[in-house]
PLY file of the C-alpha trace (Angstrom):
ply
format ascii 1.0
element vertex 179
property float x
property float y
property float z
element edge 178
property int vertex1
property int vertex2
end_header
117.92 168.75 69.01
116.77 166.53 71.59
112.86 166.85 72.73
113.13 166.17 77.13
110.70 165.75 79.66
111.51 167.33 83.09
109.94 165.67 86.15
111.04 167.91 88.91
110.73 165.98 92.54
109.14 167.45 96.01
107.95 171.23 94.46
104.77 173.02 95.22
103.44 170.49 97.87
101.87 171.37 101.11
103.62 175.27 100.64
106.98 174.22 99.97
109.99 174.78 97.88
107.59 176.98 95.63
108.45 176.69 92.48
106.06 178.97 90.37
105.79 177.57 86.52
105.86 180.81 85.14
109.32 181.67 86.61
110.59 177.83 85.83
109.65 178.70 81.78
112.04 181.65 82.10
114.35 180.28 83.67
114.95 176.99 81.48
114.59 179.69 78.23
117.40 181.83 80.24
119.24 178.49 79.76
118.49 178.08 75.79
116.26 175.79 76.08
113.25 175.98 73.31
109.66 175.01 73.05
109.36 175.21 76.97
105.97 174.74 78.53
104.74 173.32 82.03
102.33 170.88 83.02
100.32 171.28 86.05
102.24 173.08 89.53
103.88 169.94 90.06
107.08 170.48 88.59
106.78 168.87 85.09
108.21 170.40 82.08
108.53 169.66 78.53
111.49 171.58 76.17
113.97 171.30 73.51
117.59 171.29 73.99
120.71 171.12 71.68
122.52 169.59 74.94
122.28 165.18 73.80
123.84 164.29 77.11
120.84 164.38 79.47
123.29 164.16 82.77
124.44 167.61 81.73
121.07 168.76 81.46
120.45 167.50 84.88
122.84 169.19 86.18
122.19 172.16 84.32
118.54 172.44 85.62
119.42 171.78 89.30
121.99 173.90 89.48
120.10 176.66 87.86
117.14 175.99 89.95
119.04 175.80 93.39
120.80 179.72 92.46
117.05 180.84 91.50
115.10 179.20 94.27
117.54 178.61 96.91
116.83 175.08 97.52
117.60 171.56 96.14
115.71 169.95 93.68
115.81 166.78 92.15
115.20 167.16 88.59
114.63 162.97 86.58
114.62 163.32 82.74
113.67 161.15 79.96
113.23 161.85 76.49
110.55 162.00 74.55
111.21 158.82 73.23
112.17 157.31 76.64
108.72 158.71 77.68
106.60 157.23 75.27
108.49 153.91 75.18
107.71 153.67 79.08
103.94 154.68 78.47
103.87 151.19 75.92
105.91 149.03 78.69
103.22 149.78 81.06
102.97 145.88 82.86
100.04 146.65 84.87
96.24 146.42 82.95
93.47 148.98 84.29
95.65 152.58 83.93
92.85 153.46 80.97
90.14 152.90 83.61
90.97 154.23 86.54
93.95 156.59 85.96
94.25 158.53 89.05
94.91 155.55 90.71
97.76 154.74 89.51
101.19 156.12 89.29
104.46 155.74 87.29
106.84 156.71 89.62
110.56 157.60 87.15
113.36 156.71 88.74
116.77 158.07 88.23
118.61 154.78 87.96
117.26 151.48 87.91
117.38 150.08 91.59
118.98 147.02 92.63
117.20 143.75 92.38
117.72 143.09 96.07
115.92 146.95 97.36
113.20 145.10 94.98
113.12 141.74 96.71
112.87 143.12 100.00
109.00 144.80 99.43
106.85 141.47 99.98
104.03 142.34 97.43
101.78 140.20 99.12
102.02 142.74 102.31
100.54 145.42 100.11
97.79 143.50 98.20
95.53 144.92 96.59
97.63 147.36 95.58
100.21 146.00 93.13
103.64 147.17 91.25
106.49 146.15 88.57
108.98 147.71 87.63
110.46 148.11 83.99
114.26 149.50 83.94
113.77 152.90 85.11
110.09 153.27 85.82
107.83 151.72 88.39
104.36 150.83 88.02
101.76 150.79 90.35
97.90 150.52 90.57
96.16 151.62 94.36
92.66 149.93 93.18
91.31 151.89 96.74
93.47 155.22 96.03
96.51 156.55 96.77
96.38 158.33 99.89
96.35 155.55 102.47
98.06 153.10 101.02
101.32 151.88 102.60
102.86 150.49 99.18
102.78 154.27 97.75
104.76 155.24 101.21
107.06 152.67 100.34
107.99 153.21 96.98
107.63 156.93 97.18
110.95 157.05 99.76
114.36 155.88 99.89
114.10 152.27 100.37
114.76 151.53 95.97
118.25 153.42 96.49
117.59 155.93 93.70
115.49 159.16 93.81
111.55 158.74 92.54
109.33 161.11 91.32
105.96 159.90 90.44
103.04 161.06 87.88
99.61 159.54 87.66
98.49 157.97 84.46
96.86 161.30 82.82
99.63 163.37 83.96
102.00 160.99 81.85
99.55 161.20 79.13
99.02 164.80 79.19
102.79 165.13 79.20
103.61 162.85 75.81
100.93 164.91 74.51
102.73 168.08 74.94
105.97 166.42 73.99
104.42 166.18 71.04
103.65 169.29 70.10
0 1
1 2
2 3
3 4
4 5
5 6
6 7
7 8
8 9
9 10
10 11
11 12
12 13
13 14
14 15
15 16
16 17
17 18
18 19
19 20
20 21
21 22
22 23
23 24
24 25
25 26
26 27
27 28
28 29
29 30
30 31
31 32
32 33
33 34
34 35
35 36
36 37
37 38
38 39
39 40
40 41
41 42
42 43
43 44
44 45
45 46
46 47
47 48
48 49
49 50
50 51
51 52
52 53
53 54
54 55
55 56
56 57
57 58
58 59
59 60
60 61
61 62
62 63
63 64
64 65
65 66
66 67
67 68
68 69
69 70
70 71
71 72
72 73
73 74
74 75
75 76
76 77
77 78
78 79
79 80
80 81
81 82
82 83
83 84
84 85
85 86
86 87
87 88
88 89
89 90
90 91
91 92
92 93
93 94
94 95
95 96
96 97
97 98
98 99
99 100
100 101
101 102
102 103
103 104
104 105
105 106
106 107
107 108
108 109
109 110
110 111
111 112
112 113
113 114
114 115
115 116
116 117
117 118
118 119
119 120
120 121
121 122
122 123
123 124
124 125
125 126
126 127
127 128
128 129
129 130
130 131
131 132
132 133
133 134
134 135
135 136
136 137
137 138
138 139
139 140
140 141
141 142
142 143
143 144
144 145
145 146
146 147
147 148
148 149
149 150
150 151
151 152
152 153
153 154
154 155
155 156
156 157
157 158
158 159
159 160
160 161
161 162
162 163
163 164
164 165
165 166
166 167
167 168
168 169
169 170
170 171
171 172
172 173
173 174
174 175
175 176
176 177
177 178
C-alpha cells in the first residue's frame, strides 16, 4: 500500500472547473482508494492506494475526474515519501518565516536545463527560485500577486505542467500524510 499525495492543477479558482472536496472524497473512495481526505478547496488530496505505479494512478484520477466533472484536470502526484523528501531539499532559507510567500510549485517531469537557462534570475530579483528534480522553489519576499517570476514559472514556459502550494499548504499536507 502506497500512501500518495494528489495536487490537482487549475480547480476552484475564480468560479471555475468546481471541483467540490466532498464529491472528490467519494469519488477517489468509488475508485478504492483508502484513508482519503482533502486539504483546503484547492484540489489537494491525500489517500492510500494498492496501485505502486503512480502513472496509473494519474491516469486513473483524471480520467475519473474528467467523466464526473466534465472537464480536464491535471492531477501531479508524489508520494509520501517523495513529499517529505522535497520538503528537506528545500534550497531556498526563509520558508519558516514567511511561508505564504513562498511556493513549491511540483512539476510533473523535471524540465529541461535549457527552459531553465532561459529565465534570467537577475530580471526577477528580489524574488528568487531553484529547482530540485521535480519541484521548484521560490520565495516572493514582496508577495505573490504581482510578481512577474510567479507568472513565469506558473505557465508553460518549463515544458511540463506545474501546480504550486505555499509553504504551510505543503506542511499541512505531510501532516495529513501522516496520519
Amino acid at each position: 500500500m502506497t500512501r500518495y499525495v494528489a495536487l490537482l492543477r487549475g480547480i476552484n479558482v475564480g468560479g471555475n472547473k468546481k471541483v467540490p472536496m466532498a464529491r472528490l472524497r467519494e469519488l477517489m473512495q468509488g475508485l478504492g482508494y483508502t484513508g482519503v481526505a482533502t486539504l483546503l478547496q484547492s484540489g489537494n488530496a491525500v489517500f492510500t492506494s494498492k496501485e505502486k505505479s503512480p502513472a496509473k494512478v494519474v491516469k486513473q484520477l483524471e480520467a475519473a475526474i474528467a467523466k464526473e466533472f466534465g472537464f480536464q484536470v491535471s492531477v501531479i502526484l508524489r508520494t509520501r515519501d517523495e513529499l517529505a523528501a522535497a520538503i528537506q531539499a528545500n534550497p531556498l532559507p526563509g520558508a519558516e518565516e514567511a511561508p505564504s510567500r513562498f511556493l513549491v510549485t511540483f512539476l510533473s517531469d523535471v524540465p529541461e536545463p535549457k527552459r531553465l537557462q532561459e529565465i534570467d534570475p537577475a530580471a526577477y530579483l528580489p524574488d528568487e527560485f531553484r529547482v530540485v528534480g521535480r519541484e521548484l522553489y521560490a520565495r516572493f519576499p514582496n508577495g505573490i500577486r504581482d510578481s512577474k517570476l510567479a507568472a513565469v514559472l506558473g505557465g508553460p514556459r518549463l515544458g511540463v505542467t506545474p501546480t504550486a502550494r505555499n509553504w504551510n499548504t505543503v506542511l499541512k499536507l505531510l501532516e495529513l500524510a501522516d496520519r
